[in-house]
C-alpha positions in Angstrom: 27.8 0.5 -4.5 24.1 0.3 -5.6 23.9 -1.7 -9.0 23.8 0.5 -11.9 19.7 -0.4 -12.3 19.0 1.6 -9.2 17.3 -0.7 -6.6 14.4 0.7 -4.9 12.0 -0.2 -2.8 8.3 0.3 -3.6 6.3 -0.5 0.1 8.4 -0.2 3.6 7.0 0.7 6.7 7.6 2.4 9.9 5.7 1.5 13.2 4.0 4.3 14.3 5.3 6.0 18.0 1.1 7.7 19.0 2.3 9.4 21.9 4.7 11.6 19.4 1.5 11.7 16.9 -0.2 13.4 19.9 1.8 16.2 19.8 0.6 17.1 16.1 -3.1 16.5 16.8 -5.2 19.6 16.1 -7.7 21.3 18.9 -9.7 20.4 20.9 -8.0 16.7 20.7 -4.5 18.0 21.0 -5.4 19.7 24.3 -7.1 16.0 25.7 -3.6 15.2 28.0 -5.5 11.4 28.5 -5.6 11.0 24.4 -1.6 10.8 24.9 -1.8 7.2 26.0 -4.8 5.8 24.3 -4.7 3.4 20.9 -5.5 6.3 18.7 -5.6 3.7 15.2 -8.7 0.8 15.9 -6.6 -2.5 16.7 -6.3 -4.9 14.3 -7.0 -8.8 13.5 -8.3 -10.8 17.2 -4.7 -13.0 17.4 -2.3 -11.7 19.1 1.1 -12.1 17.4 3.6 -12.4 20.9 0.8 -14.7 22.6 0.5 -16.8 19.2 4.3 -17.1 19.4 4.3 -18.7 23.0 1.7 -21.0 22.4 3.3 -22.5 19.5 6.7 -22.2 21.3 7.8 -20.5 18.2 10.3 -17.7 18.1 9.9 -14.5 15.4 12.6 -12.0 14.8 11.4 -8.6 15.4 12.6 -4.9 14.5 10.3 -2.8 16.6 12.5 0.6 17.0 13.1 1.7 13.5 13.5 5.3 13.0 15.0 7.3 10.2 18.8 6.8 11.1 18.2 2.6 10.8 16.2 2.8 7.6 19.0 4.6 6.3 21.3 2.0 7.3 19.0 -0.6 6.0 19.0 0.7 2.6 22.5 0.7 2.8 22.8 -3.0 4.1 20.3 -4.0 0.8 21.8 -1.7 -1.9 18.8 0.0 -1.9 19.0 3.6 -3.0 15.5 4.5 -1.5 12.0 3.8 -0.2 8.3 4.8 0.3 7.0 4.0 3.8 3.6 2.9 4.8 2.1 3.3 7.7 1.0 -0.3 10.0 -1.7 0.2 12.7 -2.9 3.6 10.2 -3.6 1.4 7.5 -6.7 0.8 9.9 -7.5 4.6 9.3 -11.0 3.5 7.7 -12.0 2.2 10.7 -12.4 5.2 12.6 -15.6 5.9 12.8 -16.0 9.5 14.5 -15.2 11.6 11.1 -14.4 14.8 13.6 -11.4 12.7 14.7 -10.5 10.9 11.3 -9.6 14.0 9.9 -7.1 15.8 12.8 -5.6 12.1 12.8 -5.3 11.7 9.3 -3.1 15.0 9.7 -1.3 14.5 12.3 0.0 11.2 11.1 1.1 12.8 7.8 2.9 15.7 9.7 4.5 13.4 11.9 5.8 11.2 9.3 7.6 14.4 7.1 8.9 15.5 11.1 10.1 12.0 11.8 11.2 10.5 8.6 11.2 12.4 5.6 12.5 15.6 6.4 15.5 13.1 7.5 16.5 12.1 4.4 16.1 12.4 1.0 16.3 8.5 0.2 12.7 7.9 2.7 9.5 8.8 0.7 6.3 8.4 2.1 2.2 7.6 1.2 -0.2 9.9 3.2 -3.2 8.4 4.5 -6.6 10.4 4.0 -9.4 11.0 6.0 -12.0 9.0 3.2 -15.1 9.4 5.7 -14.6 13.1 4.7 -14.1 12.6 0.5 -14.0 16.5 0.2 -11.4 16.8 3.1 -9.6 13.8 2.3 -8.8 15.6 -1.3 -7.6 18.9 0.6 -5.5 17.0 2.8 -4.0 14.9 -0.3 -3.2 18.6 -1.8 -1.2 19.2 1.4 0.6 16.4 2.1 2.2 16.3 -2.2 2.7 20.1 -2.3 3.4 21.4 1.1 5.0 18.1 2.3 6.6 16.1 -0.2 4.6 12.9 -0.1 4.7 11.0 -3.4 1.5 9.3 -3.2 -1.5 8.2 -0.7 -3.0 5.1 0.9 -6.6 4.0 0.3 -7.3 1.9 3.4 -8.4 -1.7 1.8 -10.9 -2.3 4.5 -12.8 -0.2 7.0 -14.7 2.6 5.2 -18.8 2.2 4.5 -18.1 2.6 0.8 -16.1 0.6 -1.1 -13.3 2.8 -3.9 -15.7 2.2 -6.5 -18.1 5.0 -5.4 -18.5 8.1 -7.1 -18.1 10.1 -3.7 -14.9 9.4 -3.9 -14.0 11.0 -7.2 -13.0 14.1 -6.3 -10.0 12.5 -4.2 -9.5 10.8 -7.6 -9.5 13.6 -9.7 -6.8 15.8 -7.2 -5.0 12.5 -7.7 -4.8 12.6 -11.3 -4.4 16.5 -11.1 -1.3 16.5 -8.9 0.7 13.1 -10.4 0.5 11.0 -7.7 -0.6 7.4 -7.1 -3.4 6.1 -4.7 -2.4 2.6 -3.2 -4.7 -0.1 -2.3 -3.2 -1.6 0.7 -4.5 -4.4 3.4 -3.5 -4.8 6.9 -4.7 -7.2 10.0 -8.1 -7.2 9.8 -11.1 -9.3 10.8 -13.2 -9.4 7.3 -16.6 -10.6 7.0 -16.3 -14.3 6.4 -12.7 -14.8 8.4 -13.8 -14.1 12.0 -14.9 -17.5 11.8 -11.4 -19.2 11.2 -10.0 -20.4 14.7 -6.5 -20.4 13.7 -4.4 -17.1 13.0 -2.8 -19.0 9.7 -6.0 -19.0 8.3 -7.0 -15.2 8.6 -3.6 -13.6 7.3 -3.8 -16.3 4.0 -6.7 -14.2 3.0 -6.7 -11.0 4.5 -4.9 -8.9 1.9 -6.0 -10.7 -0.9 -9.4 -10.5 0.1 -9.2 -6.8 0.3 -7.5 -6.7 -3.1 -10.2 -8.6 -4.7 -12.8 -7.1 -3.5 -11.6 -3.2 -4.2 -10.7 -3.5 -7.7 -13.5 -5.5 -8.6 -15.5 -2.2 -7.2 -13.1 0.3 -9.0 -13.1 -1.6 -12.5 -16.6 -2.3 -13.1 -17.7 1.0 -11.6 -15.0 2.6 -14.4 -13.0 4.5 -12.5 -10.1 4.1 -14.5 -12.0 5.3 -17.8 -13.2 8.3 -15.6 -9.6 9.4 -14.6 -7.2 8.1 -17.3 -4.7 9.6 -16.1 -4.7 8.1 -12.6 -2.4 5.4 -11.0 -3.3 2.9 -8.8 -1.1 0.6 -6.7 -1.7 -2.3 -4.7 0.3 -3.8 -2.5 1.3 -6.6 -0.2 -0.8 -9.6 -1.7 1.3 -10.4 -4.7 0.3 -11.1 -8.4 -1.9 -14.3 -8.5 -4.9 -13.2 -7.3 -5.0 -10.4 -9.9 -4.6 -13.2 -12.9 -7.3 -15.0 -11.0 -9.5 -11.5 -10.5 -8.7 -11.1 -14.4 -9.7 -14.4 -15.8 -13.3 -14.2 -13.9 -13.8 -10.5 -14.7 -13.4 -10.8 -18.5 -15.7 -13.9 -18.0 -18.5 -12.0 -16.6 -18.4 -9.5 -19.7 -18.4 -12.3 -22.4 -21.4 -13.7 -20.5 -22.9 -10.0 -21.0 -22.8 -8.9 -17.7 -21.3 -5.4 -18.9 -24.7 -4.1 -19.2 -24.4 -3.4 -15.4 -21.3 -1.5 -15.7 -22.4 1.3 -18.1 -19.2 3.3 -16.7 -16.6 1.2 -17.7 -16.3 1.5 -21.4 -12.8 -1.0 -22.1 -12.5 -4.2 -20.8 -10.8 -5.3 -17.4 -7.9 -6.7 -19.7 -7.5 -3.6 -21.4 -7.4 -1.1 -18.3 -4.7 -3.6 -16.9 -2.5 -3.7 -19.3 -2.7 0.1 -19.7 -0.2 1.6 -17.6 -2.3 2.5 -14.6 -2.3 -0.3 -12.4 1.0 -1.3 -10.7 1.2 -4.3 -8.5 3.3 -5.9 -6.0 4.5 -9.6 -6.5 6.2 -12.1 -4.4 9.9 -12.6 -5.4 9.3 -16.8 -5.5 6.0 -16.6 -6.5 5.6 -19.7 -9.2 3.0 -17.9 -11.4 5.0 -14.8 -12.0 6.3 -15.6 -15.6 2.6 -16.3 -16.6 1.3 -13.1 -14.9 4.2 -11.0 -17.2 3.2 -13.3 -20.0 -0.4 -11.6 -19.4 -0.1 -8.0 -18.1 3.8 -7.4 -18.7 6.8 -6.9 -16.7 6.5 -2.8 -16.2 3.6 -3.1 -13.6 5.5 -5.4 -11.0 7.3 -3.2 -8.1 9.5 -5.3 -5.2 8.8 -4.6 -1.6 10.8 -5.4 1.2 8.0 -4.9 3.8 11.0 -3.5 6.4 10.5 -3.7 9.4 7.6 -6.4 9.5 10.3 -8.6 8.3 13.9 -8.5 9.5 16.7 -7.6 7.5 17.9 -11.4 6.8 14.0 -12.1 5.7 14.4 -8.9 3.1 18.0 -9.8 1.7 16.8 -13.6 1.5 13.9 -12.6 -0.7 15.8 -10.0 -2.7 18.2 -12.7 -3.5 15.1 -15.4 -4.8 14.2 -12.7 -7.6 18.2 -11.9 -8.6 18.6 -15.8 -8.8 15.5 -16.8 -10.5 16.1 -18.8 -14.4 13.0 -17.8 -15.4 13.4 -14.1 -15.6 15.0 -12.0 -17.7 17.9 -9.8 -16.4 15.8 -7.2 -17.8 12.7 -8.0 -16.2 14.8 -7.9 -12.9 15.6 -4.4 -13.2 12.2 -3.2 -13.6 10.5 -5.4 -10.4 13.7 -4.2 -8.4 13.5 -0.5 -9.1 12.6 1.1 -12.5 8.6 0.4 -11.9 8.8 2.0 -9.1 10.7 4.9 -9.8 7.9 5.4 -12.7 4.9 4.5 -10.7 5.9 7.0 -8.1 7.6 9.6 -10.5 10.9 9.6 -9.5 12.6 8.8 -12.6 15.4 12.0 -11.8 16.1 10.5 -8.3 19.6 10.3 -7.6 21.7 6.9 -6.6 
């Protein structure tokens, strides 16, 4: 029995199966028979994970075949009563750079994952990811995937695309956004950014990859005053914890007292303000030391847990579940809301069932 707070996890993730993506793929590509056994996502980060693990004589637990049927069971197993999933290699959706195939992919992955997973079950939710080299199709395909599909929210790729979130060509994915309730999520994945192709160990690059990412995309989206634009919208962002947002915070209120505002004529409240306002939702780590200080800051309704299932196994998840539910310094109250009531609201499923 669930506790009575409703556990729920905000990111999860499925590994995708291409070959079964190939069978949703549009004309002409779904007709290409040799498209069935090529990489149809860019690859990743240069360090290869299984290699890495030889050389350092290292062993690291992996769940690789994770359908609906053992996410199911892995909600059971953590009390959890449900989850969004994220894609892995299609976080690297910004990356493709032929716009006639971005936006049959972008599809396809969507259709496959309500086939696959949420047309499953009722407790699996999922994020679409949008064809962004196309703003004007990306919107339309956001409209399909909430009303036709059930998806309760969408991925914004955090690196990849020529223009970073901030730009106004991206607005009209924003406003269907705002129009149809759901949230757009910042989220990273293993990349080579411009200043970490240089690091000659693996450690190095995925310290800073998501972070990176983070700071980089809301530093574009605040000063380029998004959020005053859409007030309405909700924005997510996910898989580099809390700290570097009180970090981001501290140097972008900084720049305005110094006068720098001038150059952002389109933000009219500060970066404190438009964080503490409801729209921005983060994820945190469950140990992470500067956690009271960040609620102390921004609150504790804009926190959401994530087990990152399957990229971790299930011991990994419960371990870290545990961290938060055995923490002094939190409130029992505060507990509910990282472990479930955020998300429910950040993803607008307050009337979901245990």
């Amino acid at each position: 029995m669930a506790p009575a707070y409703g556990m729920f996890d905000a990111d999860g993730h499925i590994f995708e199966k291409e070959a079964e993506i190939f069978d949703f793929l549009d004309a002409p590509f779904g007709d290409v028979e040799r498209l069935r056994g090529a990489r149809l996502f860019p690859s990743g980060d240069v360090w290869n994970k299984t290699v890495l693990d030889v050389i350092d004589g290292v062993h690291h637990e992996k769940v690789r075949d994770v359908g609906a049927e053992q996410w199911t069971d892995f909600l059971d197993e953590m009390e959890l009563d449900g989850t969004v999933l994220y894609p892995s290699s299609a976080t690297r959706i910004g990356f493709v750079k032929e716009i006639e195939f971005a936006i049959p992919l972008a599809k396809a992955y969507n259709s496959w994952l309500h086939a696959r997973y949420l047309s499953q079950s009722p407790r699996l939710g999922g994020v679409a990811i949008l064809p962004l080299q196309d703003p004007a199709l990306a919107a339309a395909e956001l409209r399909r995937a909430v009303t036709e599909l059930g998806f309760v929210g969408a991925l914004l790729p955090g690196v990849g695309l020529d223009r970073l979130h901030g730009d106004r060509v991206y607005d009209q994915v924003f406003e269907t956004a705002q129009e149809l309730d759901v949230p757009l999520v910042v989220h990273g994945g293993a990349t080579m950014m411009p200043g970490l192709q240089e690091f000659d160990r693996a450690v190095k690059t995925r310290t800073l990859t998501h972070p990176f990412a983070q700071l980089i995309q809301l530093t574009d989206i605040m000063f380029n005053g998004v959020f005053d634009r859409f007030p309405r919208l909700r924005m997510g962002f996910m898989e580099a914890g809390i700290g570097w947002a009180i970090m981001l915070l501290d140097r972008m209120e900084r720049s305005i007292a110094m006068g720098w505002s001038v150059e952002a004529p389109d933000m009219k409240r500060t970066p404190y303000e438009t964080l503490t306002s409801g729209q921005l939702y983060f994820h945190c780590e469950m140990d992470e030391e500067i956690l009271p200080y960040a609620i102390s800051l921004l609150g504790d309704e804009n926190l959401l847990y994530a087990s990152d299932f399957p990229h971790q196994p299930p011991r990994y998840c419960m371990e870290d579940m545990r961290k938060l539910q055995e923490r002094p310094d939190l409130s029992e109250e505060t507990k509910s809301r990282i472990l479930g009531e955020n998300a429910r609201r950040f993803y607008h499923l307050e009337g979901e069932a245990s």
